[in-house]
MARLUMLO-430914 format. One record per residue (C-alpha): residue number from 1; x, y, z. Coordinates in nm, 3 decimals. Example, Ala and Ser with C-alpha at 12.3 -4.5 7.8 and 13.67 -1.06 7.14 Angstrom:
2
ZANU  pos        X        Y        Z
ZANU    1    1.230   -0.450    0.780
ZANU    2    1.367   -0.106    0.714
This chain:
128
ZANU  pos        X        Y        Z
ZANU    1    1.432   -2.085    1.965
ZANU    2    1.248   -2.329    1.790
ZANU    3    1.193   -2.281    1.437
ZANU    4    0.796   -2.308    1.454
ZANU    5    0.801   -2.058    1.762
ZANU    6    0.967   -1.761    1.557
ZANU    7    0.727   -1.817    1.293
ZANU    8    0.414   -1.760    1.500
ZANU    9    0.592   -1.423    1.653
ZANU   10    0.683   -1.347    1.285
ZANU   11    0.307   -1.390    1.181
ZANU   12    0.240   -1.154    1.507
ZANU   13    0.465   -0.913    1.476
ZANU   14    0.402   -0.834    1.061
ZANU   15    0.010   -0.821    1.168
ZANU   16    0.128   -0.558    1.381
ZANU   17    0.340   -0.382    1.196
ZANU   18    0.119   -0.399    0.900
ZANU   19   -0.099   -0.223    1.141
ZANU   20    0.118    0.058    1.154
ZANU   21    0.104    0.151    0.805
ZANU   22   -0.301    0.303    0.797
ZANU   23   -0.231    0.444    1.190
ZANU   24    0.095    0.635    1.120
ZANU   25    0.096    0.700    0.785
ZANU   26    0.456    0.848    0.718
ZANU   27    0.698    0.647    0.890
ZANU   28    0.963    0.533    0.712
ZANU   29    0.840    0.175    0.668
ZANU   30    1.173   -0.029    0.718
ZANU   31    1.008   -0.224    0.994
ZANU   32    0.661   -0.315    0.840
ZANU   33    0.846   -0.402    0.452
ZANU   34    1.114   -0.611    0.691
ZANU   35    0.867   -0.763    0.849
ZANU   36    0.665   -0.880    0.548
ZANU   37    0.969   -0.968    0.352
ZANU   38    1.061   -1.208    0.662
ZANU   39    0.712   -1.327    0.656
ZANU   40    0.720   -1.401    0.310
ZANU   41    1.094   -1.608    0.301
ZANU   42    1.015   -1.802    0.578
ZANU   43    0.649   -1.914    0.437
ZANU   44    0.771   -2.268    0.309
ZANU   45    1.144   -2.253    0.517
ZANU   46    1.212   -2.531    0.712
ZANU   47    1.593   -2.535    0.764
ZANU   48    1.618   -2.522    1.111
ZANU   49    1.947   -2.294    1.135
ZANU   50    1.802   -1.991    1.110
ZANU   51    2.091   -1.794    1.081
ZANU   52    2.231   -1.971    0.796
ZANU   53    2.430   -1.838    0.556
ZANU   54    2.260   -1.631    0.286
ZANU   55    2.314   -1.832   -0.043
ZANU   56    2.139   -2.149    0.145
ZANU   57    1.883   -1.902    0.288
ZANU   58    1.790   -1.800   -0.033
ZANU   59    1.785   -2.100   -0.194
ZANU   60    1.547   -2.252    0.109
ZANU   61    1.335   -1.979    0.110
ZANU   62    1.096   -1.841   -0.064
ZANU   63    1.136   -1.487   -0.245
ZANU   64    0.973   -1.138   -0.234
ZANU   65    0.870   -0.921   -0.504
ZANU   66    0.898   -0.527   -0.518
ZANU   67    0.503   -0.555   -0.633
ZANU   68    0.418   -0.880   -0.362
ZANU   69    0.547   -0.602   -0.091
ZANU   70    0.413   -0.300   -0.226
ZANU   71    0.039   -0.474   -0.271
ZANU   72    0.084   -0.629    0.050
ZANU   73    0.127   -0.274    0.215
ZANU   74   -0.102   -0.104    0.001
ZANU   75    0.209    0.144   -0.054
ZANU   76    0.357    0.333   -0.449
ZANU   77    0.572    0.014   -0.587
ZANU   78    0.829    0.317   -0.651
ZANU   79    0.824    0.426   -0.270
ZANU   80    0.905    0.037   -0.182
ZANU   81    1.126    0.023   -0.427
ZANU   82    1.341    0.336   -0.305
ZANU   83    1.278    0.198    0.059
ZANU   84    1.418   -0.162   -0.065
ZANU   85    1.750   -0.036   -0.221
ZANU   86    1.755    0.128    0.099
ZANU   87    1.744   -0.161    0.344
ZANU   88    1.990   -0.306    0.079
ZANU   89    2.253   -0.072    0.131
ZANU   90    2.248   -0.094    0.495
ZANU   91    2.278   -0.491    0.468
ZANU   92    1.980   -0.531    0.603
ZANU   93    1.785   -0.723    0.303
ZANU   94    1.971   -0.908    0.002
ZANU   95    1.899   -0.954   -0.388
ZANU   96    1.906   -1.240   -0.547
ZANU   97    1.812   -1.353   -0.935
ZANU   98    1.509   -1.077   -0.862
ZANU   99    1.406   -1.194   -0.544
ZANU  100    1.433   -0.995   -0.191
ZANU  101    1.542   -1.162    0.103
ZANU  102    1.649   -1.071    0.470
ZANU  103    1.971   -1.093    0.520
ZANU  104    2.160   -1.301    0.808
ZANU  105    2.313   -0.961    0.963
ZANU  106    1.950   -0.877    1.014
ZANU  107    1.785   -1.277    1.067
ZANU  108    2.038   -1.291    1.378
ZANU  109    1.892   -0.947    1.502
ZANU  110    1.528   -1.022    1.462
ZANU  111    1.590   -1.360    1.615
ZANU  112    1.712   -1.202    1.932
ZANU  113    1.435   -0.918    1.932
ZANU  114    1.180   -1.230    1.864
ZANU  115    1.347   -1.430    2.197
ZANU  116    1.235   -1.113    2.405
ZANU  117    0.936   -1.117    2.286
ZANU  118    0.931   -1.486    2.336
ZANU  119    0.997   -1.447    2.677
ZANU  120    0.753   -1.186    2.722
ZANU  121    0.461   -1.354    2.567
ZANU  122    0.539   -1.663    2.789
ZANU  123    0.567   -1.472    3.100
ZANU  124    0.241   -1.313    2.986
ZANU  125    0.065   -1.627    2.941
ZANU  126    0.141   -1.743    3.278
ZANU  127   -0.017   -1.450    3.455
ZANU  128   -0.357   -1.495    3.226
């Protein structure tokens, strides 16, 4: 998938996740605050191996803050803080000199997830 492509689904799919957040309330957030976080490293990331490894990753990419993600989400700093070390412990996001990244582990499952959509949205497109 080409590198702009994923961004434009990325875009998408935060603004609907984001969504989520003021319609369901109490979910458990890992997909809106892995969303944003992805949003967020690949603002200014134009390596175009996606699944690189997560040193260069975070060292291409730009980081997220426990307060950028909690005022993004309009949710406690503590709650995305807990939800964070979280998603940290299950390898899903990384840490690195303060910043929060998503890890490859999760990068190469998103990317898949975003090449259904993909599809889908081409598909779609052709039938409009």
């Amino acid at each position: 998938m080409h590198l702009q492509n994923y961004k434009i689904i990325e875009d998408l799919v935060a603004s609907i996740y984001t969504k989520d957040i003021s319609d369901f309330g109490d979910r458990s957030y890992y997909p809106q605050i892995l969303k944003l976080i992805s949003r967020i490293n690949l603002k200014n990331f134009t390596n175009e191996n996606l699944i690189c490894e997560n040193e260069v990753f975070c060292s291409t990419s730009n980081g997220a803050s426990i307060n950028l993600i909690s005022r993004s989400l309009g949710l406690p700093r503590e709650t995305v803080r807990r939800k964070v070390s979280e998603l940290i412990k299950l390898n899903w996001l990384i840490r690195d000199n303060s910043k929060i990244y998503v890890s490859q582990e999760w990068r190469k499952k998103n990317l898949e997830n975003n090449e259904i959509i993909l599809k889908e949205l081409i598909e779609l497109s052709t039938k409009i």
